[in-house]
N, CA and C atoms of all chains as a GROMACS GRO file, in nm:
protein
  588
    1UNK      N    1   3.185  -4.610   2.340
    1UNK     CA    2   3.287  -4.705   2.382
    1UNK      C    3   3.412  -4.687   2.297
    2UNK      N    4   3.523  -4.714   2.336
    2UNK     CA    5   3.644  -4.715   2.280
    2UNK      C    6   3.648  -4.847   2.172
    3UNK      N    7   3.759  -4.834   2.068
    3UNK     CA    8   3.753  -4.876   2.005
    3UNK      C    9   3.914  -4.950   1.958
    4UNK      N   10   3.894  -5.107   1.922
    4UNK     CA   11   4.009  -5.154   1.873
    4UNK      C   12   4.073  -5.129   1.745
    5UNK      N   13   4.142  -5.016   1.688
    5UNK     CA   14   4.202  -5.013   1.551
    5UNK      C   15   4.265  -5.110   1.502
    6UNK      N   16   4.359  -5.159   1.541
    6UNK     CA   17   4.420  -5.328   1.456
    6UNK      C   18   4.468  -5.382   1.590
    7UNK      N   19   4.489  -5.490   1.555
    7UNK     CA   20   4.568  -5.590   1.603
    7UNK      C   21   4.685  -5.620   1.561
    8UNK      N   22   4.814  -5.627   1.638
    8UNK     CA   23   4.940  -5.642   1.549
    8UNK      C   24   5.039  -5.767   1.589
    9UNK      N   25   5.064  -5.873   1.477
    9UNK     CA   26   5.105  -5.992   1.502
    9UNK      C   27   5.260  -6.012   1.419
   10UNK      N   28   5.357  -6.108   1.506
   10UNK     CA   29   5.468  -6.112   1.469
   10UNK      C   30   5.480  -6.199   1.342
   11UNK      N   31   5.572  -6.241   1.203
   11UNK     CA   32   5.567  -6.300   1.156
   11UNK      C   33   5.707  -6.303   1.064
   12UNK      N   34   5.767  -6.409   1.037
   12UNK     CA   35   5.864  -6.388   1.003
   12UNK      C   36   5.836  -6.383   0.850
   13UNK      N   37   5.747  -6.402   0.781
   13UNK     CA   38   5.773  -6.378   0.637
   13UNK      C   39   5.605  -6.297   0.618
   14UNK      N   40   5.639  -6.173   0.530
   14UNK     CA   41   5.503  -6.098   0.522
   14UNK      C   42   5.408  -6.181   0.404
   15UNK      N   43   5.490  -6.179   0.331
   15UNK     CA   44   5.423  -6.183   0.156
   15UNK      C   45   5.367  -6.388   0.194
   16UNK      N   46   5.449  -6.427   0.246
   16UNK     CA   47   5.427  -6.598   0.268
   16UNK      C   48   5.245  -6.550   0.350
   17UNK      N   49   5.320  -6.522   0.451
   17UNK     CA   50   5.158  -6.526   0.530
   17UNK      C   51   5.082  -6.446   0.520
   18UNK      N   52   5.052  -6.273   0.428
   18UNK     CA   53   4.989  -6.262   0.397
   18UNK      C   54   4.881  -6.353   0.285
   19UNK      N   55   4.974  -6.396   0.240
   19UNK     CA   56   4.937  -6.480   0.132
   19UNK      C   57   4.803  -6.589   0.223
   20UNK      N   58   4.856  -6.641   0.330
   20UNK     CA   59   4.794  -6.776   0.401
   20UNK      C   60   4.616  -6.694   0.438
   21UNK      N   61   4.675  -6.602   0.503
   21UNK     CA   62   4.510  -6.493   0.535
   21UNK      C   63   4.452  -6.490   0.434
   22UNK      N   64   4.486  -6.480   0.302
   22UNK     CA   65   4.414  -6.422   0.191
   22UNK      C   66   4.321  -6.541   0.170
   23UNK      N   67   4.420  -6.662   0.143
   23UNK     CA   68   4.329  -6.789   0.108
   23UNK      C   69   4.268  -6.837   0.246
   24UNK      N   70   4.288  -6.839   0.332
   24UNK     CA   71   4.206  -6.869   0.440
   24UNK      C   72   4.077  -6.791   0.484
   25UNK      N   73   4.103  -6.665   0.462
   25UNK     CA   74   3.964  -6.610   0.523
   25UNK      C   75   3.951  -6.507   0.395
   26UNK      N   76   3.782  -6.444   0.423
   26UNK     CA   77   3.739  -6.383   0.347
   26UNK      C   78   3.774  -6.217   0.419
   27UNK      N   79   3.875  -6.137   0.336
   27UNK     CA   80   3.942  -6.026   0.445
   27UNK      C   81   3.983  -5.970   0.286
   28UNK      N   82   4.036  -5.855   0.339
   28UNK     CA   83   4.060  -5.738   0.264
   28UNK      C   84   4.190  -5.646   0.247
   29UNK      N   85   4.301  -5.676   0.181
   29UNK     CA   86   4.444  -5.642   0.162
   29UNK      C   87   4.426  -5.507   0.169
   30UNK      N   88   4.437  -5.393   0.252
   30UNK     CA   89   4.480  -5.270   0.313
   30UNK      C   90   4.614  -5.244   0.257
   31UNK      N   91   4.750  -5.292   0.286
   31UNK     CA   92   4.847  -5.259   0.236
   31UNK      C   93   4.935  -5.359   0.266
   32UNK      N   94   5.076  -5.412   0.180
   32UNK     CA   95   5.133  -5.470   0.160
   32UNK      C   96   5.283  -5.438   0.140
   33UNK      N   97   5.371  -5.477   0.232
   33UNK     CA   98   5.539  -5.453   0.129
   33UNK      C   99   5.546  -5.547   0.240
   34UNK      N  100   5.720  -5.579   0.199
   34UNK     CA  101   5.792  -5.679   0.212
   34UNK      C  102   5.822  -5.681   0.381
   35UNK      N  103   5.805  -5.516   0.465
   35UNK     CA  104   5.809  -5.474   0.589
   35UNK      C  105   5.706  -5.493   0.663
   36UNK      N  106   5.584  -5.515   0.604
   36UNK     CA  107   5.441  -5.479   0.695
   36UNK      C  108   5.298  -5.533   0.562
   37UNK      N  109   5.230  -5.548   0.644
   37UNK     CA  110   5.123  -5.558   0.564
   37UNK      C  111   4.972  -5.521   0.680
   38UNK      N  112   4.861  -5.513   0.661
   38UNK     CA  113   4.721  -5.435   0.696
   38UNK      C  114   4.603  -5.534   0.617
   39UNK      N  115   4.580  -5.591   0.694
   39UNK     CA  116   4.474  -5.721   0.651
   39UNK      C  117   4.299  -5.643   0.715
   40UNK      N  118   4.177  -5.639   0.628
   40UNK     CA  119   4.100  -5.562   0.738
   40UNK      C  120   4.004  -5.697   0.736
   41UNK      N  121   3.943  -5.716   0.814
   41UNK     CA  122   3.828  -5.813   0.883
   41UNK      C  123   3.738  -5.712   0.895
   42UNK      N  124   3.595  -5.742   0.877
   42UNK     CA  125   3.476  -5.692   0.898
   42UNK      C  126   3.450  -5.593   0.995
   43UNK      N  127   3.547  -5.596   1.120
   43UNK     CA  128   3.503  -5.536   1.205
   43UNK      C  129   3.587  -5.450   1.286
   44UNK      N  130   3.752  -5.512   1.221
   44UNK     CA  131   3.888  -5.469   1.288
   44UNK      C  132   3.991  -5.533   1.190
   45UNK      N  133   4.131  -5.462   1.219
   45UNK     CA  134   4.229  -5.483   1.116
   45UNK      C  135   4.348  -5.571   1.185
   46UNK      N  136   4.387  -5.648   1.102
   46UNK     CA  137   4.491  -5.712   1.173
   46UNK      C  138   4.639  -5.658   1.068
   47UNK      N  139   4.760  -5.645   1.145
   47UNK     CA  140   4.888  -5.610   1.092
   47UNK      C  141   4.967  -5.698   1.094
   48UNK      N  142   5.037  -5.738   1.022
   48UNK     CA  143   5.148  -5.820   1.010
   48UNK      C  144   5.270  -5.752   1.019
   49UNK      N  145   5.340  -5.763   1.104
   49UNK     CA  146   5.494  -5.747   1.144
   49UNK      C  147   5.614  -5.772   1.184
   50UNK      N  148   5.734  -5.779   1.162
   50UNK     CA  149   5.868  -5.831   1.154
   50UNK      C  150   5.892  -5.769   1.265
   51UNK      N  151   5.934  -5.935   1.353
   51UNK     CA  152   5.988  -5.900   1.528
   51UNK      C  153   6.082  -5.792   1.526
   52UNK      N  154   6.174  -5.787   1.420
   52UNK     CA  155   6.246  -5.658   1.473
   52UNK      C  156   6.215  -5.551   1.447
   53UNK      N  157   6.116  -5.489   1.436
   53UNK     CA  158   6.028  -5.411   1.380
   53UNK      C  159   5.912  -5.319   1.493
   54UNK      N  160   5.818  -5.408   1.520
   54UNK     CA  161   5.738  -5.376   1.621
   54UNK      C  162   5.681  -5.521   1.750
   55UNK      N  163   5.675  -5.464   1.850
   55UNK     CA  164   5.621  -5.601   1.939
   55UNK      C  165   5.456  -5.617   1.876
   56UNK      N  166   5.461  -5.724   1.922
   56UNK     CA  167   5.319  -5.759   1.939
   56UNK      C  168   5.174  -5.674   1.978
   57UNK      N  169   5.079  -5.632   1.930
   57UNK     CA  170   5.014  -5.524   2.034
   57UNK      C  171   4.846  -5.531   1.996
   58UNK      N  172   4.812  -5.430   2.045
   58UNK     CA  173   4.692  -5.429   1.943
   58UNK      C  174   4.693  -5.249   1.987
   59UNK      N  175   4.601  -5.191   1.890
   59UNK     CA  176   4.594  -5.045   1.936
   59UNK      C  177   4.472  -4.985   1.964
   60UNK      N  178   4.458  -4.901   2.025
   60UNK     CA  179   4.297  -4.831   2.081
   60UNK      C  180   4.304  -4.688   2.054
   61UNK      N  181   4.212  -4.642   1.961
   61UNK     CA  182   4.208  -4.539   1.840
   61UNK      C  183   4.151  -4.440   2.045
   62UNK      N  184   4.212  -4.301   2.046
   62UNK     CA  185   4.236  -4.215   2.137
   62UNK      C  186   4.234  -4.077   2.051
   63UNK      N  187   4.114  -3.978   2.062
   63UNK     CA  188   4.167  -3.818   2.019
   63UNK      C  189   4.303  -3.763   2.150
   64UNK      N  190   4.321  -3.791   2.247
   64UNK     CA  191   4.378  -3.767   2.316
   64UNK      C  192   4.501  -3.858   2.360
   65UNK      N  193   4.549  -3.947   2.241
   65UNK     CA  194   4.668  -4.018   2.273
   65UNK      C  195   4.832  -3.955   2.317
   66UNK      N  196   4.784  -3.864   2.308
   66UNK     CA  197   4.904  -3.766   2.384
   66UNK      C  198   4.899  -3.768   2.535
   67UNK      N  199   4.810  -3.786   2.580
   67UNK     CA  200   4.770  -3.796   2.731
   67UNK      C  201   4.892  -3.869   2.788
   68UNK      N  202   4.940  -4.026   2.688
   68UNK     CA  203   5.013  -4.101   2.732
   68UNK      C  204   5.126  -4.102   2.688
   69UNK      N  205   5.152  -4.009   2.684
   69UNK     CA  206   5.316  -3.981   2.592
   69UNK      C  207   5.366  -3.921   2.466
   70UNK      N  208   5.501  -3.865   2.456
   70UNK     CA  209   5.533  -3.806   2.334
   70UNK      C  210   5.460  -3.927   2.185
   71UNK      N  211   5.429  -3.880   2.143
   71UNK     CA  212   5.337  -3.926   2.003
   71UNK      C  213   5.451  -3.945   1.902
   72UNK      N  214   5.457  -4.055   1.827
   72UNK     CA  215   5.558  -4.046   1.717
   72UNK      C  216   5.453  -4.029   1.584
   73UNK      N  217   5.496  -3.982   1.461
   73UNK     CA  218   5.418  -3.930   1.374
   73UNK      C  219   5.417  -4.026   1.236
   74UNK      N  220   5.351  -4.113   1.208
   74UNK     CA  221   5.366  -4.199   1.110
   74UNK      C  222   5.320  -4.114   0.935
   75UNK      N  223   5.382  -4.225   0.843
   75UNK     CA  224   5.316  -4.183   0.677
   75UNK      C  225   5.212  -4.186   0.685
   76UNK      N  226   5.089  -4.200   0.753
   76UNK     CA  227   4.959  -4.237   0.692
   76UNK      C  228   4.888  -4.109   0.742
   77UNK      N  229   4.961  -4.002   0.852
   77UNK     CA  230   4.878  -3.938   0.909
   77UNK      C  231   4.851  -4.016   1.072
   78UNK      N  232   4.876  -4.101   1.101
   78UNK     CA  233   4.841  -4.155   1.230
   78UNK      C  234   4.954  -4.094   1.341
   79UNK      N  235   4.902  -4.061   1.457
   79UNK     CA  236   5.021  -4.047   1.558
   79UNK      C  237   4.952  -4.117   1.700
   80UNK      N  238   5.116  -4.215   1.720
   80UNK     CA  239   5.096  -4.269   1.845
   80UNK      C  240   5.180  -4.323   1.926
   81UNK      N  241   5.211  -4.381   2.059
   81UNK     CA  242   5.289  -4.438   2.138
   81UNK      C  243   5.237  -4.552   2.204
   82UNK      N  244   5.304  -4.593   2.232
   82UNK     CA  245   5.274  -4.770   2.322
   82UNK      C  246   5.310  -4.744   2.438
   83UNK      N  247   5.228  -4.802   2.521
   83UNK     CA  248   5.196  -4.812   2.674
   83UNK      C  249   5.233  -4.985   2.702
   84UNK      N  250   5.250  -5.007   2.826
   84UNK     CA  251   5.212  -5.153   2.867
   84UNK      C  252   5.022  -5.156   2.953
   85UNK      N  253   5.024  -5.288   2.949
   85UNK     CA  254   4.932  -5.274   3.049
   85UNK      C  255   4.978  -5.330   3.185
   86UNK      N  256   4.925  -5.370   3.302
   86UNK     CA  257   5.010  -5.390   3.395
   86UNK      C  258   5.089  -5.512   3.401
   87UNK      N  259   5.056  -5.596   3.307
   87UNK     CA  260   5.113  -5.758   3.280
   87UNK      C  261   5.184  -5.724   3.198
   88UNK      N  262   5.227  -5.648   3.157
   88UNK     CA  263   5.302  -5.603   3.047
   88UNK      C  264   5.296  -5.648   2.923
   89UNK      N  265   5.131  -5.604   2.834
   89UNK     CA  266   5.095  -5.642   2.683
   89UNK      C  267   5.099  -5.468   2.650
   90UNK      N  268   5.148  -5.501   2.515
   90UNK     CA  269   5.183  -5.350   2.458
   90UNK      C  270   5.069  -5.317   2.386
   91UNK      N  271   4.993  -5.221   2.422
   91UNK     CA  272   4.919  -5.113   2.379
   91UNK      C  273   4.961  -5.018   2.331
   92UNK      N  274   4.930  -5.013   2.186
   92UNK     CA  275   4.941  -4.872   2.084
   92UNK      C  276   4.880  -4.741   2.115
   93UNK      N  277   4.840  -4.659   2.166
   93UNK     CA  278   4.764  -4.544   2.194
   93UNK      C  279   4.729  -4.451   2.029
   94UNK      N  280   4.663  -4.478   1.956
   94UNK     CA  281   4.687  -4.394   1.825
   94UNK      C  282   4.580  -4.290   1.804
   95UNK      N  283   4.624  -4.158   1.725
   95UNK     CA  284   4.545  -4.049   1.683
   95UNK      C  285   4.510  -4.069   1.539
   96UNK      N  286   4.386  -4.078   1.496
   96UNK     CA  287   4.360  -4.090   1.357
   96UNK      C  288   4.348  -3.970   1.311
   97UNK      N  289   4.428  -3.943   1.151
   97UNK     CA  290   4.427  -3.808   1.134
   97UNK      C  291   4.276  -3.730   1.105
   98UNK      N  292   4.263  -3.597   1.113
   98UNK     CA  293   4.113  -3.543   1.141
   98UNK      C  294   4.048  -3.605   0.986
   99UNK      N  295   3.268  -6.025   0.478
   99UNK     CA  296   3.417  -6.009   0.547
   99UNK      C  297   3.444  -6.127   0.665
  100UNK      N  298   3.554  -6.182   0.663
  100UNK     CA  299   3.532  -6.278   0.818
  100UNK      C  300   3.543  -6.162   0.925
  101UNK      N  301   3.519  -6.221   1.059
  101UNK     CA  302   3.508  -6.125   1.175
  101UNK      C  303   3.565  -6.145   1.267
  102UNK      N  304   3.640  -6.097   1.359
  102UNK     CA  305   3.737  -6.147   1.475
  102UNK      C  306   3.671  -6.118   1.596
  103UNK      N  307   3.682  -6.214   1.643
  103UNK     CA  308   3.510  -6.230   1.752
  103UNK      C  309   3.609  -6.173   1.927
  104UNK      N  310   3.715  -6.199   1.915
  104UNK     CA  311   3.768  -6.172   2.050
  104UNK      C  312   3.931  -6.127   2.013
  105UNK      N  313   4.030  -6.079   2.128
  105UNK     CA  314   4.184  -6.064   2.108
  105UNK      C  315   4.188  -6.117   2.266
  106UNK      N  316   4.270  -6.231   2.266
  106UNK     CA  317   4.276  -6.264   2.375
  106UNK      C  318   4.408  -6.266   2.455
  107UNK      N  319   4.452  -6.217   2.555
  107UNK     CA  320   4.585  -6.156   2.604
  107UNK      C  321   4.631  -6.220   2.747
  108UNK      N  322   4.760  -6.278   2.757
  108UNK     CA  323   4.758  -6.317   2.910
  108UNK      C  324   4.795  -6.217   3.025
  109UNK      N  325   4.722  -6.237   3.145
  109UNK     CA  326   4.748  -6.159   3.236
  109UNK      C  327   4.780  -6.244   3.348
  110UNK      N  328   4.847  -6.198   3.499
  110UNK     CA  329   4.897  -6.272   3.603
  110UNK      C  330   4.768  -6.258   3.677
  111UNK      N  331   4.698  -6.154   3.695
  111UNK     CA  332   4.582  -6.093   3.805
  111UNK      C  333   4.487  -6.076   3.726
  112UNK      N  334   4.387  -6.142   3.682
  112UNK     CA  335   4.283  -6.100   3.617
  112UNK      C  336   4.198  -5.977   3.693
  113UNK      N  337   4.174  -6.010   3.830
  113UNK     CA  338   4.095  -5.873   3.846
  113UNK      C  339   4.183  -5.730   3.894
  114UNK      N  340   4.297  -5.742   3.905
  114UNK     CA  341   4.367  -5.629   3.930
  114UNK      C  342   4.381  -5.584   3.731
  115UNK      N  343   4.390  -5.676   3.644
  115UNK     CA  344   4.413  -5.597   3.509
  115UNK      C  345   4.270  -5.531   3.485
  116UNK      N  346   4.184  -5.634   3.503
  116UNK     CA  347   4.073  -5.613   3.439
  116UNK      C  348   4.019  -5.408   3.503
  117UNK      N  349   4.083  -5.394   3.656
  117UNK     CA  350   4.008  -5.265   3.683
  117UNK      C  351   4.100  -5.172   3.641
  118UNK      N  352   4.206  -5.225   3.573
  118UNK     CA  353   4.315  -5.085   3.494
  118UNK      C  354   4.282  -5.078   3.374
  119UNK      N  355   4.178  -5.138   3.312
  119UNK     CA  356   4.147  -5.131   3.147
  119UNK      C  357   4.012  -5.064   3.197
  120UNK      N  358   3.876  -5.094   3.315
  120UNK     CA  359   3.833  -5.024   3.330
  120UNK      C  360   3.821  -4.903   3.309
  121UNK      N  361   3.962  -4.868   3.390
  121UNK     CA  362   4.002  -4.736   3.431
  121UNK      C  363   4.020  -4.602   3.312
  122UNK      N  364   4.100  -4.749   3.246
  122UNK     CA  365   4.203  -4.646   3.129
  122UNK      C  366   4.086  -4.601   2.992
  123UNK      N  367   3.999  -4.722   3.016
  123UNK     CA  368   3.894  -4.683   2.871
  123UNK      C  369   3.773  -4.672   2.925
  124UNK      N  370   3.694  -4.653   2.799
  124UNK     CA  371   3.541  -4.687   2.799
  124UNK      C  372   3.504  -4.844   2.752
  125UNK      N  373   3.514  -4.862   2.811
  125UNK     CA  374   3.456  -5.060   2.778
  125UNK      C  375   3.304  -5.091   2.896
  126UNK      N  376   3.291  -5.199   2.783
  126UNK     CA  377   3.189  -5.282   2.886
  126UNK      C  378   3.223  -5.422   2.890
  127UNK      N  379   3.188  -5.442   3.059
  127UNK     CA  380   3.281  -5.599   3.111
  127UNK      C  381   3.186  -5.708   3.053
  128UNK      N  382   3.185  -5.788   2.985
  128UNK     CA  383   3.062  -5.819   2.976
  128UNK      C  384   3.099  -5.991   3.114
  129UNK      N  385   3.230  -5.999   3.103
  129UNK     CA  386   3.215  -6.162   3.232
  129UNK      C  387   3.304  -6.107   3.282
  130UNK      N  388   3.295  -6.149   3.460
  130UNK     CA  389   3.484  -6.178   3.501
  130UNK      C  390   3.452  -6.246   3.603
  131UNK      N  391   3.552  -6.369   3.679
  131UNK     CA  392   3.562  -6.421   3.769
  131UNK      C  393   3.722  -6.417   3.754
  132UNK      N  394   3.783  -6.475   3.872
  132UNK     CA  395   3.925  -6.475   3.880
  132UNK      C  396   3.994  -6.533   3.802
  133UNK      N  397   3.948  -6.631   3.687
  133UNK     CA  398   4.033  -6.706   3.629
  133UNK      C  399   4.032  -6.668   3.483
  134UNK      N  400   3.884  -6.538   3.422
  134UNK     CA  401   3.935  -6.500   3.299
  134UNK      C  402   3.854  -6.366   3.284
  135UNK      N  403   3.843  -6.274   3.186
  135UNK     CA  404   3.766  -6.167   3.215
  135UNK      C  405   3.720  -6.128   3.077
  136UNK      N  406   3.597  -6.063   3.011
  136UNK     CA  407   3.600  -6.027   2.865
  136UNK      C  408   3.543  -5.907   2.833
  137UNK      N  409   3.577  -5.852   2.828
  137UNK     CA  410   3.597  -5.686   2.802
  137UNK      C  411   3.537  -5.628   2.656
  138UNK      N  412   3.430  -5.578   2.633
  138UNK     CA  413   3.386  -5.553   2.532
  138UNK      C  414   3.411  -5.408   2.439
  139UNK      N  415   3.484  -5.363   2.327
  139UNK     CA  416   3.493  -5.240   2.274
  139UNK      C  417   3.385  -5.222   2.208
  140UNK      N  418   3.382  -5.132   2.119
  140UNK     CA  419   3.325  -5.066   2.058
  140UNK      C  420   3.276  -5.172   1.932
  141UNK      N  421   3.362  -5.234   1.884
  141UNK     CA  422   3.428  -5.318   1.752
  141UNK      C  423   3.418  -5.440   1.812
  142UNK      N  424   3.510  -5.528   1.898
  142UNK     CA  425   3.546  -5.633   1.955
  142UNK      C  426   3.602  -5.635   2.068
  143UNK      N  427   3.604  -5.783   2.106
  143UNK     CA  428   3.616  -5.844   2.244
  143UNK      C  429   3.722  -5.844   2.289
  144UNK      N  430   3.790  -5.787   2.432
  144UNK     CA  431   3.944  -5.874   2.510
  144UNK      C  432   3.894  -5.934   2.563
  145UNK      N  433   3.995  -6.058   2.589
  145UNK     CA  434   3.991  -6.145   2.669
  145UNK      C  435   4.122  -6.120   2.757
  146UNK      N  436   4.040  -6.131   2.896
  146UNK     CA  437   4.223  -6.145   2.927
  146UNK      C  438   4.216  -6.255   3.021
  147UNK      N  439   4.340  -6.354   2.946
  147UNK     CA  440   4.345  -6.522   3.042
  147UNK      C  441   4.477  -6.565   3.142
  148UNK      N  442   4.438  -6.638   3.154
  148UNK     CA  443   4.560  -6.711   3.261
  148UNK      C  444   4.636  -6.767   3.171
  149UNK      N  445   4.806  -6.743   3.201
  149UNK     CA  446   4.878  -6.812   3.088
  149UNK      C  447   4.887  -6.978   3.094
  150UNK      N  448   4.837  -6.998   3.217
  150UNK     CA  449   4.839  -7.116   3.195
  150UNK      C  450   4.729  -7.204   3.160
  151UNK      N  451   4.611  -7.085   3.094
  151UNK     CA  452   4.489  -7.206   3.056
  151UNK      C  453   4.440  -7.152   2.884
  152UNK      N  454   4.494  -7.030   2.851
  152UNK     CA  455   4.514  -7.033   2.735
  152UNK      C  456   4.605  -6.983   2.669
  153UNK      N  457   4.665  -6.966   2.560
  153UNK     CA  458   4.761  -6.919   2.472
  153UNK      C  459   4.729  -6.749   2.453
  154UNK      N  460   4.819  -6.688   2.435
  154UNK     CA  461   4.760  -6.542   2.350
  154UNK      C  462   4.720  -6.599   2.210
  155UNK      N  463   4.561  -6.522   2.210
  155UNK     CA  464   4.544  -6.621   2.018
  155UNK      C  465   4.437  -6.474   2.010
  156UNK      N  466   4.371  -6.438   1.878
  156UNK     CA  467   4.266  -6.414   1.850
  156UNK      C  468   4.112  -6.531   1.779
  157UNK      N  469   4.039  -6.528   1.793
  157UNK     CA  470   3.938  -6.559   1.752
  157UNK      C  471   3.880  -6.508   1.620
  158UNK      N  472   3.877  -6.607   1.520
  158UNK     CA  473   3.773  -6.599   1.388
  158UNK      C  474   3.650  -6.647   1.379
  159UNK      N  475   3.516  -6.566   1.390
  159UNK     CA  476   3.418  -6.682   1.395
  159UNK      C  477   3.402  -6.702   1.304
  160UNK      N  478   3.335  -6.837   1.245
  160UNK     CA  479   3.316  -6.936   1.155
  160UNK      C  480   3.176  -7.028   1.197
  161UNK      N  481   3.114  -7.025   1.065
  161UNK     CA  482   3.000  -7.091   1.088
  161UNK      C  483   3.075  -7.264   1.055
  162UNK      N  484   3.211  -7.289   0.973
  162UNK     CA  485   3.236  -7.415   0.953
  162UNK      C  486   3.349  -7.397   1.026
  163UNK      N  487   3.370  -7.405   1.147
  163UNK     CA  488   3.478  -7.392   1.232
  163UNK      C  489   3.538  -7.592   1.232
  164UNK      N  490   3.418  -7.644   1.253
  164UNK     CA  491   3.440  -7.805   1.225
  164UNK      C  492   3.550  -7.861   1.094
  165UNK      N  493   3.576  -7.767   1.005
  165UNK     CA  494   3.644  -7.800   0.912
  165UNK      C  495   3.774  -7.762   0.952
  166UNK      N  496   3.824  -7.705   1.012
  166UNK     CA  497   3.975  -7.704   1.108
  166UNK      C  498   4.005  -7.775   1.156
  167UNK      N  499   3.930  -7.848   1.271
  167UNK     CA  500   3.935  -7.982   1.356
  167UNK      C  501   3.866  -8.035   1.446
  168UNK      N  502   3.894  -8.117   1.559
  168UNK     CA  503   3.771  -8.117   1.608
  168UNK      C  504   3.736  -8.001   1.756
  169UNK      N  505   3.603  -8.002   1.771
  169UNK     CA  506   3.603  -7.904   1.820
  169UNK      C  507   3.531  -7.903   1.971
  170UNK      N  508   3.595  -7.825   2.050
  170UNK     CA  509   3.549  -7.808   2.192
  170UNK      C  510   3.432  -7.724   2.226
  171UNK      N  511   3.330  -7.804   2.299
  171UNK     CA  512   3.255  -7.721   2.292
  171UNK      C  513   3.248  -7.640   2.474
  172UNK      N  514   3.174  -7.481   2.427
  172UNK     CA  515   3.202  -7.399   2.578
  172UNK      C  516   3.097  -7.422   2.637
  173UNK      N  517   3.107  -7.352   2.726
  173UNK     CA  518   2.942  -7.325   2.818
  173UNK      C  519   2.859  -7.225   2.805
  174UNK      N  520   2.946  -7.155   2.731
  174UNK     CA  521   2.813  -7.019   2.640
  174UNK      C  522   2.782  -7.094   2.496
  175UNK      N  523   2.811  -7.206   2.450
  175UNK     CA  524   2.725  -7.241   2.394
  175UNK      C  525   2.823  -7.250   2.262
  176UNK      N  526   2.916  -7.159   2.244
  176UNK     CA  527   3.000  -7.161   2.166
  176UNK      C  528   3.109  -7.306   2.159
  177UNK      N  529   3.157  -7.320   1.990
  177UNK     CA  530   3.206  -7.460   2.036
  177UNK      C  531   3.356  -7.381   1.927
  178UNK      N  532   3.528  -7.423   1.963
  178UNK     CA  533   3.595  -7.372   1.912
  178UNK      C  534   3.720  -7.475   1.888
  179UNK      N  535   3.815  -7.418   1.807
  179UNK     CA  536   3.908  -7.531   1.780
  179UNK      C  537   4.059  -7.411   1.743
  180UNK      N  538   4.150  -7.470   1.811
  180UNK     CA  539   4.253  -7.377   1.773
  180UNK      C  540   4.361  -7.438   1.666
  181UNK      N  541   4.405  -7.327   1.586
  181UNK     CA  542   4.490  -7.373   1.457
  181UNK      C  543   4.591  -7.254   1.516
  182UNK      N  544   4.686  -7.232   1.372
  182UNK     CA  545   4.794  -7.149   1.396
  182UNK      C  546   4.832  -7.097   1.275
  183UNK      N  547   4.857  -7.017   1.255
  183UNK     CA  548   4.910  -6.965   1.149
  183UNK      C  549   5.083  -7.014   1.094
  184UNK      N  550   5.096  -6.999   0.927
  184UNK     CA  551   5.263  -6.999   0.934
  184UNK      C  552   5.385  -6.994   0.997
  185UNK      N  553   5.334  -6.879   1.088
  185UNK     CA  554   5.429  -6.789   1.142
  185UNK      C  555   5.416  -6.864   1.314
  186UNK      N  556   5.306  -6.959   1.361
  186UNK     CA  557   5.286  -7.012   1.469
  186UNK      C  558   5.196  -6.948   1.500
  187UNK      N  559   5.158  -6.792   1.455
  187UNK     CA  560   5.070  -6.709   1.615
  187UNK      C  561   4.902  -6.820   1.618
  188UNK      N  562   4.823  -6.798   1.714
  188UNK     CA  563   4.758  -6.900   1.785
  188UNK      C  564   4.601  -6.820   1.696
  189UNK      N  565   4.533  -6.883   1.631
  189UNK     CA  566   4.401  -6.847   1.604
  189UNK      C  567   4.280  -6.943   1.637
  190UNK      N  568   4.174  -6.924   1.699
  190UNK     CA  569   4.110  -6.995   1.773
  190UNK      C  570   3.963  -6.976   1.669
  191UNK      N  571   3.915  -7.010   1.614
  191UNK     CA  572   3.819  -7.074   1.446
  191UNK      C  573   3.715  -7.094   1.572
  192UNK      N  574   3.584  -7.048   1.590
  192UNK     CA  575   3.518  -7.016   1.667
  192UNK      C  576   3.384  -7.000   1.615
  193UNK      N  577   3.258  -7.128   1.649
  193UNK     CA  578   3.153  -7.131   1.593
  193UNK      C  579   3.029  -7.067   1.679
  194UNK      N  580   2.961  -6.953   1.688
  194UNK     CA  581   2.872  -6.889   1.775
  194UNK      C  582   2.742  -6.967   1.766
  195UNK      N  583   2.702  -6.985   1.873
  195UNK     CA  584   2.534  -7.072   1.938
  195UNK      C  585   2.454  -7.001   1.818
  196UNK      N  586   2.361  -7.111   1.744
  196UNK     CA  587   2.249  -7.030   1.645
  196UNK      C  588   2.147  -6.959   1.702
   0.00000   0.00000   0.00000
């Protein structure tokens, strides 16, 4: 079965509401700056992100995310593009590096 | 770790979305009738709802979900209560049948 890599949520302050996840749930700081942050949950990751930045989405880990379009190439090694679905929720398409 | 039991997304057509996620992945459906559908990955659950009967939120399950507020109970047995984060986005604190 396919698989959900993160979930990605809008927020206007990172460090404030990372902060709120930390004390609220039992989760795991992935990465942090003032642009983005990577919260992981037991089973899937949630992202924190600045509306002007990225929409809302969640992403579905693809060896073949090229299928759906030119791939943009991120720092971590990840490459991917966003799709809609037909209601128009934005789907990440991402390649995890080998 | 806490665990994120569902990602729940609005759609206009539940069964016209539900057979383009079919399509596009490997999932298993595990419900659908016309008014909501839940889509199982690898990792975790979509939901995809009517905007007018729930919010876009994700789900945290919680064995003390009662300590958020009070709480609704479902017909799978599950009983849930929705909060919100800082930033507003919608999290739904979600206690699973023992």
């Amino acid at each position: 079965m396919d698989t959900i890599h993160h979930i990605a949520i809008q927020v206007d302050n990172i460090p404030d509401t990372l902060e709120w996840y930390k004390n609220q749930y039992d989760v795991k700081v992935v990465y942090a700056d003032e642009t983005w942050a990577l919260i992981q949950f037991s089973n899937v990751a949630l992202a924190l992100v600045l509306p002007n930045q990225h929409p809302p989405h969640f992403a579905i880990t693809s060896n073949h995310a090229e299928r759906y379009g030119p791939l943009k190439t991120h720092r971590d090694g990840t490459a991917s593009v966003y799709i809609q679905d037909p209601a128009g929720n934005n789907i990440e398409m991402i390649r995890l590096p080998k």
